[in-house]
C-alpha positions in Angstrom: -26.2 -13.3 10.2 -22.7 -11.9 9.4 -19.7 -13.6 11.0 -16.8 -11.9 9.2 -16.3 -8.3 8.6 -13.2 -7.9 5.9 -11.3 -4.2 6.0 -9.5 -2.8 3.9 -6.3 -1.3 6.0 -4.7 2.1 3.8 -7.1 5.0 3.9 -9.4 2.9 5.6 -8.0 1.4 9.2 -4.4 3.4 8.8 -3.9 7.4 7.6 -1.8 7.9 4.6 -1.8 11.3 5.4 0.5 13.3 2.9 3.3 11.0 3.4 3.3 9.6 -0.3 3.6 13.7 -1.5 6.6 14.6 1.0 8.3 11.8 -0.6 7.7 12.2 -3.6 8.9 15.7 -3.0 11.6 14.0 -1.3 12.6 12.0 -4.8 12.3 15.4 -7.0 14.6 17.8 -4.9 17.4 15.7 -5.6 17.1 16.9 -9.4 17.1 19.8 -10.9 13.8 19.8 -12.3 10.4 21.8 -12.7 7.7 19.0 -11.5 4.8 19.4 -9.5 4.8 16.4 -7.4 1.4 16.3 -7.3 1.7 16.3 -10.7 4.3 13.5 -10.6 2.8 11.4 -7.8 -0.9 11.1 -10.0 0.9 9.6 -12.9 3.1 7.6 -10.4 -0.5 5.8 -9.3 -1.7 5.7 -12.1 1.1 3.9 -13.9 1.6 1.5 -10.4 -2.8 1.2 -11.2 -1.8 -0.1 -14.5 0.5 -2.6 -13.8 -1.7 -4.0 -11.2 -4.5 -4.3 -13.0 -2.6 -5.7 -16.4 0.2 -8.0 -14.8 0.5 -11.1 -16.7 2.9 -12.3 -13.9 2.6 -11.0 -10.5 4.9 -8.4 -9.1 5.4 -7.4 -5.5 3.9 -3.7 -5.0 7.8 -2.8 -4.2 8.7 -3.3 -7.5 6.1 -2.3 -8.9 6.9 1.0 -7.7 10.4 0.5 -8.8 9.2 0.4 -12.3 7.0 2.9 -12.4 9.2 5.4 -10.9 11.8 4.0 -13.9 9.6 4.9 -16.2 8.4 8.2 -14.7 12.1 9.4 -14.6 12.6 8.3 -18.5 9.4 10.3 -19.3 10.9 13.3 -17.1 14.5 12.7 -18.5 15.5 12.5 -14.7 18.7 11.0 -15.0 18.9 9.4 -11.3 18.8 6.1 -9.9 15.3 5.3 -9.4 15.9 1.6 -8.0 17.7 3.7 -5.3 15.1 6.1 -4.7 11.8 4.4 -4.5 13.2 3.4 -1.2 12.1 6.7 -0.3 8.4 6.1 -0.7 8.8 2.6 0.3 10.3 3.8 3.5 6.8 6.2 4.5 5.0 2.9 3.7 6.4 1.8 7.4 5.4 3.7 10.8 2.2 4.5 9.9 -0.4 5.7 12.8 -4.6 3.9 12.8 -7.0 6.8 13.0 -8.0 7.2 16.1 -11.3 5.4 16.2 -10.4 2.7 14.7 -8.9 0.7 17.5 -11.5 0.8 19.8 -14.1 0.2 17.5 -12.3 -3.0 16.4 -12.1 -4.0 19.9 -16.0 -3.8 19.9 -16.2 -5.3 16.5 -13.9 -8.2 18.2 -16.3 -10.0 20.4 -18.7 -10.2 17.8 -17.0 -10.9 14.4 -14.4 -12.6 12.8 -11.9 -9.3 12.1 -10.0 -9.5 8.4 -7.6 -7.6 6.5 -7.9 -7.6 2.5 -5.1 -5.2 1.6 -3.4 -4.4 -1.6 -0.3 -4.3 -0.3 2.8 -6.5 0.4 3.4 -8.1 3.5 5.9 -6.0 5.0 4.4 -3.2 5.6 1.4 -4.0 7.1 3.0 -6.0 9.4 5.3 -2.8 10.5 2.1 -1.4 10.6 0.6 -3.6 13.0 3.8 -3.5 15.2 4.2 0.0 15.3 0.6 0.2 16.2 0.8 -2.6 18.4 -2.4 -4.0 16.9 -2.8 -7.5 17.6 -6.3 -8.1 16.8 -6.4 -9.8 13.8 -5.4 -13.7 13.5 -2.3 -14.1 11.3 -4.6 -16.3 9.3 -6.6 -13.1 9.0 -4.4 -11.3 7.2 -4.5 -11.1 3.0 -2.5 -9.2 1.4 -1.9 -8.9 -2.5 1.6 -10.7 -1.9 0.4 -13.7 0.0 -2.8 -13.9 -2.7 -0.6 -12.9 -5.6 -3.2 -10.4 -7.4 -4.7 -7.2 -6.2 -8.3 -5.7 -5.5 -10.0 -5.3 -8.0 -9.6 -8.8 -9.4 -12.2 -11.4 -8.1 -9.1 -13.7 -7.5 -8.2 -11.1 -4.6 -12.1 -11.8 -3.1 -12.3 -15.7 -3.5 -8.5 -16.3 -2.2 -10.1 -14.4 1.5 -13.2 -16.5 1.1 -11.6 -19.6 0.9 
């Protein structure tokens, strides 16, 4: 019989919506340059994908982003100050809205299980999340993210450090 259910949170528990596209859009109208942000934003993944998955030290997702979106604006040759502006897409990262569902299934889920959040993401925003939602089902000792485990999903690390 199960006795924990583990959920993701972005995409899953929490929109993303089109937030992460606005900002990026956000990022490019302050330079004079022809770049589809959805263009820009798929390579900004994928290069934030890369350093998740090949991180011989691990980074925050924050600066993660911060490098990516350094090396994004030396591929561009967008002379800007990209440790300034990732606060941009870190700042749609907070205020984020649950579908609407999801709360009162969790409530329902609540009685039965043992509610737990695996999420590739660093501590602060989820927690804003939570607040802003004012979601307090799940334990604080529910709560994983890839800071407090220090990897991200996909690596079995992730998986064990919830377990445990």
């Amino acid at each position: 019989m199960y006795k924990s259910i583990i959920f993701d949170v972005y995409g899953t528990l929490i929109s993303t919506g089109d937030a992460s596209i606005r900002a990026v859009k956000k990022i490019l109208n302050k330079y004079d340059k022809d770049i589809i942000p959805e263009v820009f934003y798929s390579k900004w993944k994928e290069k934030n994908s890369h350093y998740k998955r090949n991180c011989n030290e691990f980074l925050l997702e924050k600066d993660i982003f911060e490098k990516s979106l350094g090396e994004l604006y030396n591929e561009y040759g967008i002379f800007g100050d990209y440790h300034k502006d990732v606060n941009i897409m870190l700042d749609t990262m907070k205020n984020r809205y649950f579908f609407p569902e999801v709360i009162d299934t969790l409530h329902i889920l609540q009685s039965k299980y043992n509610l737990i959040i695996g999420s590739t993401s660093d501590d602060e925003p989820l927690f804003q999340n939570l607040k802003f939602n004012n979601v307090d089902i799940f334990n604080s000792e529910h709560i994983f993210t890839s800071e407090r485990l220090k990897c991200y999903k996909p690596d079995k690390a992730f998986y064990e450090g919830i377990l445990q």
